[in-house]
C-alpha positions, 0 to 999 in steps of 0.5 A: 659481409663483403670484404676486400683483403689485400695481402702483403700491404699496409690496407688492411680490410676494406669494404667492397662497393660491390656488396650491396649490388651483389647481395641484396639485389643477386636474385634478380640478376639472372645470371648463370655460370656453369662451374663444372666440378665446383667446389661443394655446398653441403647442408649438415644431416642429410642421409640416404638408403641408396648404396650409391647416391649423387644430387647435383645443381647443374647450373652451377655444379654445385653437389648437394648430396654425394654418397660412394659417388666415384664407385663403379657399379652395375648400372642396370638399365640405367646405362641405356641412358649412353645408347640413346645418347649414341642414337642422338647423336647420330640423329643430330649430325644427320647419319640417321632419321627418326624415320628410318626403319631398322628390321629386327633380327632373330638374335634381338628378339631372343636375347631381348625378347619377352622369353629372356625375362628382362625388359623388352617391347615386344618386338616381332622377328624380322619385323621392321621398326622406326628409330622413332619407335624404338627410342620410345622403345627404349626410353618409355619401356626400357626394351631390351630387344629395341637396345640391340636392334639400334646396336646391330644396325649402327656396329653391325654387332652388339659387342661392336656398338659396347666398343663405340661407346667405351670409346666415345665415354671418355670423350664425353667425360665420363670417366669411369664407365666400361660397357660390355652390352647395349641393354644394362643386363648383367656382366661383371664388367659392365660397370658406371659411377652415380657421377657419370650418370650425371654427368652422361644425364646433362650431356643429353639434357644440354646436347639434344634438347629436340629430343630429350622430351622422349624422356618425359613420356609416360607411356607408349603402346607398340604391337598392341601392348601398352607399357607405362614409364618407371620413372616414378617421379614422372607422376610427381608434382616436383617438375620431373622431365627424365630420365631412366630407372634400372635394376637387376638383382645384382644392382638393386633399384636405381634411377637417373632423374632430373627436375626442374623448378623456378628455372633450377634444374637438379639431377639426382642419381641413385643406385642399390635400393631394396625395392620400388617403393624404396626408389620412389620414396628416396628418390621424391625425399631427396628431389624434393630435399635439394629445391627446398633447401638450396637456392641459387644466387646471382652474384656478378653480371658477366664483365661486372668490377668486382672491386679494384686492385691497387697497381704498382708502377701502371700507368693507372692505379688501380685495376678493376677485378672482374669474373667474365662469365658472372657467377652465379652460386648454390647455397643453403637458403639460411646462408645470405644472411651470414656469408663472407664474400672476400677478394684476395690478393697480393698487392700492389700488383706490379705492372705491366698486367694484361686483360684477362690475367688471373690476379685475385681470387673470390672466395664465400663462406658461409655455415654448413657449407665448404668454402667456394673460391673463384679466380678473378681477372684483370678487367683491363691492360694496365701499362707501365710508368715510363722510367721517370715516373718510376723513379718518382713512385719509388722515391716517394715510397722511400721518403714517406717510409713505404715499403717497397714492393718486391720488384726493381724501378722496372717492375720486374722481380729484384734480382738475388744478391744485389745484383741488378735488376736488368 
């Protein structure tokens, strides 16, 4: 159902125009509108085995599954997900090449090396290494020692390289993250949220898609040893790209992932598993979850007349409510045929409104989900009635019984007490 509700006036509710383009005809818009931080379509009943979890329509921001999500923890070698973003960024201003050559430092070797027990690319001291390498390195074998080696050459120490990134991780967003080392190894306070993950995993989706299908490689063989990607999903028929698994014994298993099917991309963050087979699991249930239960729908070309307001006092009577960007929305996949889509507002609007002014607002609601509402704006100028003309509306409002809006001949707000409206 699509309705209009004027509030304030006489209209009551009218049927929108609009409906039958924006619902029976919304899949083959093909519009999309970023709505970063949107409010939330959730389906009733879903649960999880992660400690910390966040499922994520990027397209639209739409979360569909949220669990302690804005809770700081120990993000394992998931956090290496900000040190390549680093390096990326690096790569794409032009400071460095994938072909330049780093040479690895006695300190890399034994902190990230194979005798340290962590993760590690079996790095050889004082051995020199592409950056292309590394990455791989890092992204494919989640090495330790290529972590610091990239650290060292780009802040000269690994505690310097943890300053850049707290300073840069605001910047970008991420809004609880305080890193203390570039691998993910254990530190009281080396901490992230599932959000920022998220958050961070997009940024390197949409910010270096020249370099992103690092992330999809499944192996890499560097000094005679080859070593497969964690990522379980990789290996899944559910259209995985990315990005990075984690764990220490404090974290539990955790992985960053994201799919893609149909054009619909999803990114999934889950943290505190019990073991491998838990995150894959979880992980594939979950991914697998999202693209069968949601399903995104065009609603509004960018620039398309939602529906029309009426205008007190313009030089036209009415004035068309438009979403610039379009809209494109996440909803259950049962939900088309039972949602709400009303336009509100406080009307007539009084002239003069200027194009782009927020007048209305667009809200859908449907079962199992939290409503979602969107501003709309003046499509158009609309002028004001000179003098004469105002005169006139307002005495023909008088003579058919009308009630008058709130506002003087002029259009502006009726001064307090009588007194004149200026």
């Amino acid at each position: 159902m699509f309705r209009s509700d004027r509030r304030d006036s006489d209209q009551g509710v009218a049927t929108l125009r609009s409906f039958a383009r924006a619902c029976a005809g919304a899949v083959l818009l093909g519009v999309a509108l970023v709505l970063v931080a949107a409010p939330a379509a959730r389906a009733a009943g879903i649960e999880t085995t992660a400690r910390e979890a966040l499922l994520v329509d990027i397209d639209t921001g739409t979360v569909l599954l949220e669990k302690n999500a804005t809770t700081p923890m120990p993000p394992s070698s998931m956090s290496k997900l900000m040190t390549v973003f680093m390096v990326f960024e690096q790569l794409k201003a032009g400071r460095l090449s994938l072909d330049d050559t780093f040479t690895v430092s006695k300190n890399a070797w034994e902190k990230g090396g194979a005798a340290s027990g962590g993760s590690t690319m079996f790095l050889d001291p004082n051995s020199s290494v592409t950056l292309e390498n590394l990455l791989r390195g890092i992204i494919v074998q989640s090495g330790n020692d290529a972590c610091i080696v990239v650290a060292e050459h780009l802040a000269g120490t690994e505690q310097a390289f943890a300053d850049a990134m707290n300073r840069r991780a605001p910047e970008i967003g991420l809004a609880d993250s305080t890193f203390r080392n570039s691998t993910g190894l254990p530190h009281p306070e080396h901490l992230m949220t599932a959000r920022d993950l998220a958050t961070l995993a997009e940024r390197i989706i949409r910010d270096f898609p020249e370099y992103y299908p690092f992330y999809s490689e499944k192996e890499f063989t560097y000094n005679g040893i080859t070593q497969h990607n964690r990522n379980p999903l990789l290996y899944k028929n559910i259209g995985a790209d990315g990005l990075k698994t984690g764990h220490t014994s404090v974290a539990g298993y955790g992985l960053t992932a994201s799919a893609k099917q149909n054009g619909r991309r999803l990114i999934l963050v889950l943290n505190g598993l019990e073991s491998t087979r838990a995150r894959t699991e979880e992980s594939e249930r979950l991914m697998s979850w999202g693209f069968r239960t949601f399903e995104n729908v065009a609603m509004f070309k960018p620039g398309e007349t939602v529906t029309d307001a009426e205008v007190w006092l313009g030089q036209t009577e009415t004035v068309p409510l438009v979403l610039p960007d379009g809209l494109t929305v996440t909803l259950p996949r049962n939900a088309r045929r039972t949602m709400t889509v009303t336009v509100r507002y406080d009307g007539p609007i009084p002239a003069p409104i200027a194009r782009g002014d927020e007048v209305a607002t667009l809200s859908i609601e449907a079962p199992d989900m939290q409503p979602l509402t969107f501003p709309l704006q003046a499509g158009t100028d609309v002028e004001r009635m000179g003098m004469v003309n105002r005169m006139f509306a307002a005495l023909q409002h008088i003579v058919l019984g009308l009630a008058l809006p709130e506002t003087g001949l002029d259009g502006e707000p009726e001064a307090a007490d009588g007194a004149s409206g200026g």
